[in-house]
N, C-alpha and C positions, 0 to 999 in steps of 0.2 A: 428275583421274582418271588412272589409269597406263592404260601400253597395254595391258598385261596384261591389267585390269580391262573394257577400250575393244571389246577384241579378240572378233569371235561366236565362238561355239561352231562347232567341224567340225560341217558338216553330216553327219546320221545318219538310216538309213531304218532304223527301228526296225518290224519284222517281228512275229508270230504263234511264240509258241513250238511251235508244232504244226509248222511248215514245219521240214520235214526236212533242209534243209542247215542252219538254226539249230540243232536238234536234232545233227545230225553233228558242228558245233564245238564245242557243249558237252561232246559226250561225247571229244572230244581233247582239251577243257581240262582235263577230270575227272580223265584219263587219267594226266596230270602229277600231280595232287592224291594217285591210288592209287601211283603211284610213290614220292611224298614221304612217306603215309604209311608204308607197306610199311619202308622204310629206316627212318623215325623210331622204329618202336614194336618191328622185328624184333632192334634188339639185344638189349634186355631178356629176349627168351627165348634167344638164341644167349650171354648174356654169360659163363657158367662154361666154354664152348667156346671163347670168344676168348679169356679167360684163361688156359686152357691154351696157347693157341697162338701169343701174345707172351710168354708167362711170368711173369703174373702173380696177384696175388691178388683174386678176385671183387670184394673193394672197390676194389682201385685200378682194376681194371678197368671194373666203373661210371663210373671218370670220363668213359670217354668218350661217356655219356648229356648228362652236362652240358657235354659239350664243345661237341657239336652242338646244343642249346640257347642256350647262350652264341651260336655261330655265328647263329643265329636272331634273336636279342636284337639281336645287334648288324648282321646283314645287313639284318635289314628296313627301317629308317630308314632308312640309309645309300644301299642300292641303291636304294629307290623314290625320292629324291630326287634321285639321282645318274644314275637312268634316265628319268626325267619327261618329258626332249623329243625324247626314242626313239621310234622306231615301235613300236604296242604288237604288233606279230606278230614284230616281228624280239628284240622289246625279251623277248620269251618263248621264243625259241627260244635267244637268250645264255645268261640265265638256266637254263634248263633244262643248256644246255650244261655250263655250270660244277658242277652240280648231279650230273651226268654224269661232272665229271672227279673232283668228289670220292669219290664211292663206288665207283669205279676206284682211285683211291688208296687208299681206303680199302680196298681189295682185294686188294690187292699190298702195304700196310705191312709192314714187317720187323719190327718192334715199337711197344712200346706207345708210345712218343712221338711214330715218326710217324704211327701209329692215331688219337690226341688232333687232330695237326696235319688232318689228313685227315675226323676227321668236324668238325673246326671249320667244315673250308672247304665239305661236303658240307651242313653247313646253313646258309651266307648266302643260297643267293635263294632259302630255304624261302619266309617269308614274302613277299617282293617278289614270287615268283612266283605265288600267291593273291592279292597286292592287283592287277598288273595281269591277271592269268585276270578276276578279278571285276568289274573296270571294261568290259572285252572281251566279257564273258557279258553286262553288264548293257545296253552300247550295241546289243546284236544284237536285242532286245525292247521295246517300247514300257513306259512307266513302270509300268503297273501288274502287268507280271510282271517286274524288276527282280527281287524277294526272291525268285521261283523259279527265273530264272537262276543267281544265286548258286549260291542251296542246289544248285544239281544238280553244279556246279564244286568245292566244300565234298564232296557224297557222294562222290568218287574217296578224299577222306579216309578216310571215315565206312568204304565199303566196304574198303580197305587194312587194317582191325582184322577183317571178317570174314574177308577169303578173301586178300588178299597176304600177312599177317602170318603166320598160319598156315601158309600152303603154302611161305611165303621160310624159317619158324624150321625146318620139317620136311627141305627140300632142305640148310640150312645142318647143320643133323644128320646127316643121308646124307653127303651128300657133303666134311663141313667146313664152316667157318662162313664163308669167303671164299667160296664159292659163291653165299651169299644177296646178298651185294654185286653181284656180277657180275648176279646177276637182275636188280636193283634196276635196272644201266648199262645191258639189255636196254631194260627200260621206260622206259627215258630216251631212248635212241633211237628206240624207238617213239613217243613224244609229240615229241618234234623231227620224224617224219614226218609224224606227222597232224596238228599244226599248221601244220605250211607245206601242207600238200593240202588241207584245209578250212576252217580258218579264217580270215575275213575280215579282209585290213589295214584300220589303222586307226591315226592318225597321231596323233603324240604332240603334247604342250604346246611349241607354237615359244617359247611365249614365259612356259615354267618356267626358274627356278633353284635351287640348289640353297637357296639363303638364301629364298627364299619356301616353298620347299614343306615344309622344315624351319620355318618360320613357323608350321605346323599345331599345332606342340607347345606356341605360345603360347593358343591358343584354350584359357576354359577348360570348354567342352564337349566337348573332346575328351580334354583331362587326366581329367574325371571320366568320360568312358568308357571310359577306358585305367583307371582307379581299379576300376569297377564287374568290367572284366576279370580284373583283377588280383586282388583282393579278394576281389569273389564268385565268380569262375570258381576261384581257389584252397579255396573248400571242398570245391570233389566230388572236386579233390586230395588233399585231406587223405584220405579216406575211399581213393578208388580203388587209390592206392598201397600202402595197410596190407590190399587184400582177399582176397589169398589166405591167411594168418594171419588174417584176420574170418573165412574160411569154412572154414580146418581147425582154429582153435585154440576159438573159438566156437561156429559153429556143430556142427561134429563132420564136418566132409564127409573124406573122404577127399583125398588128393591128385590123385586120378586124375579128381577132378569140378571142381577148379578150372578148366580150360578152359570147362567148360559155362559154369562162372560170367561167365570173359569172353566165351562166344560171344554169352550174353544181353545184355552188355554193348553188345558190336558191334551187336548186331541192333536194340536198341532207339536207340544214334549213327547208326544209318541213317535209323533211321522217324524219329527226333527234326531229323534233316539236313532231311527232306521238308519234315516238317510246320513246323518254321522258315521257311523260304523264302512259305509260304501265310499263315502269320501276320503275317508281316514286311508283305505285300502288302495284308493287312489293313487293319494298324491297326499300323506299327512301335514308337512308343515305349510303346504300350498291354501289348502284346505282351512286350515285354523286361521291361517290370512286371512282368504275369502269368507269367511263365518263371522271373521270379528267387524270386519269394514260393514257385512250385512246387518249384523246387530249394531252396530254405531249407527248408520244411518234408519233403521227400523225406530230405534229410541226416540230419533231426532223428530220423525213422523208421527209418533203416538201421540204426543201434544195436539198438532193438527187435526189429527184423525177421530177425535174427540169429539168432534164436532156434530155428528150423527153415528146413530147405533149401530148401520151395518159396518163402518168404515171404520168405529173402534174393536169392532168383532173381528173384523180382519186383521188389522193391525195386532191385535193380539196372539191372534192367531199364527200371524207371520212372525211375529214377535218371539213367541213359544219354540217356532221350527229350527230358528237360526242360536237362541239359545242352548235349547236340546244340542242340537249339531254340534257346539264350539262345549260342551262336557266332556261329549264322546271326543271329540280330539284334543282337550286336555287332559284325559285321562290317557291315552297312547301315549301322548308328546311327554309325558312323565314318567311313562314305562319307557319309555324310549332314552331319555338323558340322564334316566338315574343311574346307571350301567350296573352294577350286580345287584342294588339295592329295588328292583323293578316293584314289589311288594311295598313297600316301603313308597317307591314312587305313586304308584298307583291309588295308594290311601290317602295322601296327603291332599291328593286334588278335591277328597270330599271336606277337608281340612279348610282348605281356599276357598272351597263353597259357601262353608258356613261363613267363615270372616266376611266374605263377599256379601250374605244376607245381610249379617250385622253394619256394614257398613255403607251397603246402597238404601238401607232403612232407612239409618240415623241422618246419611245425608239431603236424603229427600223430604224429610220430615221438621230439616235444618230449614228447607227454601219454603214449604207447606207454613213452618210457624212465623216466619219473617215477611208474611202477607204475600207472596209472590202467587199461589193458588196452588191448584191439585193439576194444572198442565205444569208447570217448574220441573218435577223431578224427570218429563222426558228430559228435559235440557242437560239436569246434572248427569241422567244416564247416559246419554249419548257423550259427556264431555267425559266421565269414565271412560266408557271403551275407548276414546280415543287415547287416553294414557294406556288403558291395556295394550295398544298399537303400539305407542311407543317403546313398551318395555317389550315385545315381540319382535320391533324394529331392532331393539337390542342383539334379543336373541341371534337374529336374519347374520347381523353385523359378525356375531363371534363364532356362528358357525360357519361363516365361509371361511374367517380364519383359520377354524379346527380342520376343513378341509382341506385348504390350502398347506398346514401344517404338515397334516396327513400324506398330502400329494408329496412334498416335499422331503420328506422322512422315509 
């Protein structure tokens, strides 16, 4: 047996979510999560402002969405393996830092390449900085509110689409689109303050490297939850990205009602953040089933439901709920099967999110350019998650065997 293996676990006084100084740390961890979103999602309404203001054209300007996506892809692995035997409160306040210096750069770029350079670096410890929040949220709680510590670290996301994203797109208007950056390094330094004020250290893997913790990506319960991410979190891509053309070229809304479209969007990634975290505590792999069947067949509806503006509002809305929900329980379901590498697990799933943007885009925007319309890409999202099902079905299959192993041994 290695020593690794040999080694106990830190001791942990797992608390009452109700107790108020847990409750304080979560909402500093969250705190990080509305900052990260706020920056991730505020370019997309600031992007014909930034392209004016490097000089460029809306489509190259876009790039620098995938820039900081890329940054994300490739931060998350890299830094949760490469921070493993960090202290997890100082190992959040770095992260945060760097997170801090890009969108300062990102602030000050003189043009568009070093705009690209600047949100590349603005999103490496996106996800590293969620998978260790998540490990830190979950040691503060005894095991069976683990899924609602998450979720509440997850909602600083969820809330960043209702109220940071709007108020950063509206200040970057007013004032210029560098503005909304500068917010962004506000809230960054405010979450480097309240994480060193309230939240609890808590010491990292003495005895991680970086070849074991990268080890996690041979496991293959973890490949098919990184799959099921990928896969089926890319159908509500497909749909999400093509929706404001679903709700002025289809439905007939006006322009000036697409916000409402996303606000229901947001509102229902809130309640879907909650309600995640309680199911998770449930019954987790039960859970991510019943989540993924609900967004397959939700997908399947949003074409339909296109049809008039309350019935795409709702659909949206439900759409958002069962989303949200199936995050929060792939982020557990990858703490959960990474076995020492949980940090490491945990990051990766923001990993699988962004693939999953990039690839419910591209493919909805495949059927959108081959004349098929702006109702198509429900079709291709619902035909997503239903391979996200199958590589889950996978899963189902090789963990009874692990059990079965288990009983047997």
């Amino acid at each position: 047996m290695s020593a690794r293996a040999a080694a106990p676990p830190a001791p942990v006084r797992p608390v009452t979510l109700a107790t108020p100084r847990v409750a304080v740390a979560l909402v500093a961890l969250a705190l990080g999560g509305f900052a990260i979103g706020t920056t991730e999602f505020v370019t997309m309404g600031l992007l014909p402002d930034i392209a004016s203001g490097v000089g460029v054209s809306i489509p190259a300007a876009g790039h620098v969405i995938s820039a900081y996506a890329l940054g994300v892809v490739v931060g998350a692995p890299v830094l949760a393996a490469l921070g493993a035997r960090l202290p997890r409160r100082a190992l959040l306040v770095g992260l945060m830092a760097a997170f801090l210096v890009g969108n300062a750069l990102s602030a000050l770029a003189p043009g568009n390449t070093t705009l690209l350079l600047a949100r590349f670096v603005s999103g490496l410890p996106h996800g590293a900085y969620f998978g260790v929040a998540s490990l830190v949220a979950a040691s503060l709680v005894g095991a069976e509110l683990r899924g609602r510590a998450v979720s509440t670290v997850m909602l600083g996301l969820a809330v960043a689409n209702v109220a940071g994203v709007p108020a950063a797109t509206w200040l970057g208007q007013t004032l210029g689109w560098r503005s909304a950056y500068w917010a962004v390094v506000v809230l960054a330094v405010l979450t480097v303050a309240a994480v060193l004020a309230v939240v609890p250290s808590r010491p990292g893997d003495r005895d991680a490297t970086v070849r074991a913790e990268l080890g996690a990506l041979r496991r293959p319960q973890v490949l098919l939850t990184l799959a099921v991410g990928t896969v089926g979190f890319g159908g509500m891509f497909a749909v999400y990205s093509y929706v404001a053309p679903l709700a002025t070229e289809v439905t007939g809304l006006s322009r000036g009602t697409v916000p409402w479209v996303l606000f229901a969007f947001g509102v229902g990634g809130v309640i879907g953040t909650a309600l995640g975290g309680r199911l998770a505590d449930l019954a987790l792999f039960r859970s991510l089933v019943g989540t993924l069947v609900a967004l397959a067949v939700l997908l399947l509806l949003v074409g339909p439901a296109a049809g008039s503006g309350p019935t795409l509002l709702a659909g949206i809305f439900l759409l958002a709920v069962a989303a949200s929900t199936l995050v929060v329980c792939l982020q557990l379901r990858l703490m959960e099967v990474a076995g020492e590498a949980q940090m490491l697990g945990a990051a990766l799933n923001h990993s699988a999110l962004n693939a999953a943007n990039a690839l419910g885009a591209w493919l909805g925007g495949v059927v959108i350019a081959a004349g098929y319309g702006y109702t198509a890409p429900s079709l291709v999202g619902a035909g997503l998650a239903v391979l996200g099902l199958a590589a889950l079905a996978a899963s189902a299959v090789l963990r009874r065997r692990e059990l079965r192993a288990l009983v047997a041994a």
